[in-house]
N, C-alpha and C positions, 0 to 999 in steps of 0.2 A: 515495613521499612522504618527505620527509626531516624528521628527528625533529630535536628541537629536544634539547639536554645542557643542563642548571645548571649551574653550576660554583656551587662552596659557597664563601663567604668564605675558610675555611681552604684551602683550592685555592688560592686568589688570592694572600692570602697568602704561601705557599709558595712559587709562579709569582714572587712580588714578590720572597721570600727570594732564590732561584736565581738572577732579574735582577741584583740589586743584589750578586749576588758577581761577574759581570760588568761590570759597570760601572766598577770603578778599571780594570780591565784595556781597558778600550774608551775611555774617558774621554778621554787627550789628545786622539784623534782623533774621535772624537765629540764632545766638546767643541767643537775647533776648526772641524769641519763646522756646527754649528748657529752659531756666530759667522760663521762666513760666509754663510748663510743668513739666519740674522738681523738680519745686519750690512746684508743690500740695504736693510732698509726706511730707512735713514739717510738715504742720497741721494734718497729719494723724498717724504722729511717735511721735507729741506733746499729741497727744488724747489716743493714746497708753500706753506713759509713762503713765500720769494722771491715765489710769486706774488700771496700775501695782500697782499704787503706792496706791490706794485706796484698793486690792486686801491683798497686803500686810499691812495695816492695821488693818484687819481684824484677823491679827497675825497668827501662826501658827501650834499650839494648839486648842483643839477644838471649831473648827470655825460653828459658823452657818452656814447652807448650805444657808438659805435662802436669806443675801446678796450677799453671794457668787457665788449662781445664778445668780443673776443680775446682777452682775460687770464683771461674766466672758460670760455672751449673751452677753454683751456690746463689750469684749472683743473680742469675737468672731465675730459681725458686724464687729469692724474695722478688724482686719483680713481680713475679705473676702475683704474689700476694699484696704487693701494693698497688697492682693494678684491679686486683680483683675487690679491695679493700672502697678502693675511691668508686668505682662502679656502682658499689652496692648504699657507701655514704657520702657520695659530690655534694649532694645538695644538704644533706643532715648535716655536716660538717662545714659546710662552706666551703669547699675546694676551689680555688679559683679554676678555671678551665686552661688557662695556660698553663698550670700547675700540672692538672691532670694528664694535658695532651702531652706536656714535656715528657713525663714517667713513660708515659705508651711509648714513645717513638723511643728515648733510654732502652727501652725493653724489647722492641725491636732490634737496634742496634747490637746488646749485647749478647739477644740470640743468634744472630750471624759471626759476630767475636767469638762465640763458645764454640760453636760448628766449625770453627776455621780450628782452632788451637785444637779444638778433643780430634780435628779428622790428624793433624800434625802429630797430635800426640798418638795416636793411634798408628799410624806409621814406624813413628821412629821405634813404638815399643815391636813392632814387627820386624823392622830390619835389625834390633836387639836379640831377639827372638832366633830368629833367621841366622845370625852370626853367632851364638850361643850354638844351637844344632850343629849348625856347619863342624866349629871346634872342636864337638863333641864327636861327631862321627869321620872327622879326618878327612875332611875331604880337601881341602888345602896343605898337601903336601905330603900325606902319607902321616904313618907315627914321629917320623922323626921331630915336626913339632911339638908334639908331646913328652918327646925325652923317652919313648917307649923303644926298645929294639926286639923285637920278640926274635926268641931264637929256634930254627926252622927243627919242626919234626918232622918225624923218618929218617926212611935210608938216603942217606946222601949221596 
């Protein structure tokens, strides 16, 4: 069974003292490692915006679901990439926690937005679909919709 150590405040401390006489000496390049690191989530809060903003666009009154699917899956990819992004660098990065929990529940959110518009959108392209056929095979009304008269063979 494996025992469990304290470490006392002044331990830590200590451990911190020791750290931080390393740290000028680590710095430029640790520095610039966590700027790089930290620096991805730029392009992903840029792709973000861009899509809110296309989102909103789309006004909001009744909106077609069917771009509205596509902009909020879109939206919803990055999400999981900003979510997956703070996951892996909260603390590298400094992420505040109300920062990161905001993004989760966002992204929660607009996976049930997306589900609701692509199941609308899914719909409406059916009963499109469905009224296309119909048209097509006359079933509303015989040819005469269509301007067709066909004229009867055989003996009359």
């Amino acid at each position: 069974m494996a025992t469990r150590t304290r470490i006392s405040i002044a331990t830590l401390s200590t451990a911190m003292i020791a750290l931080g006489a390393l740290v000028p000496a680590m710095a430029p390049g640790a520095a610039h490692a966590q700027a790089d690191v930290c620096g991805a989530v730029g392009p992903l809060l840029e792709e973000r915006r861009s899509i809110v903003q296309r989102l909103e666009a789309l006004g909001s009154e009744d909106v077609d679901p069917r771009p509205a699917c596509s902009a909020l899956r879109a939206l919803q990819e990055n999400g999981q990439k900003l979510v997956d992004f703070i996951d892996e660098n909260q603390a590298w990065c400094q992420i505040p926690n109300d920062f990161a929990q905001n993004v989760r529940q966002d992204h929660e959110r607009v996976g049930g937005m997306r589900a609701d518009a692509c199941r609308v959108a899914a719909q409406i392209n059916n009963a499109e679909r469905q009224a296309r056929e119909a048209a097509e095979s006359n079933q509303f009304g015989g040819p005469g919709l269509t301007g067709r008269f066909p004229i009867p063979q055989g003996a009359l």
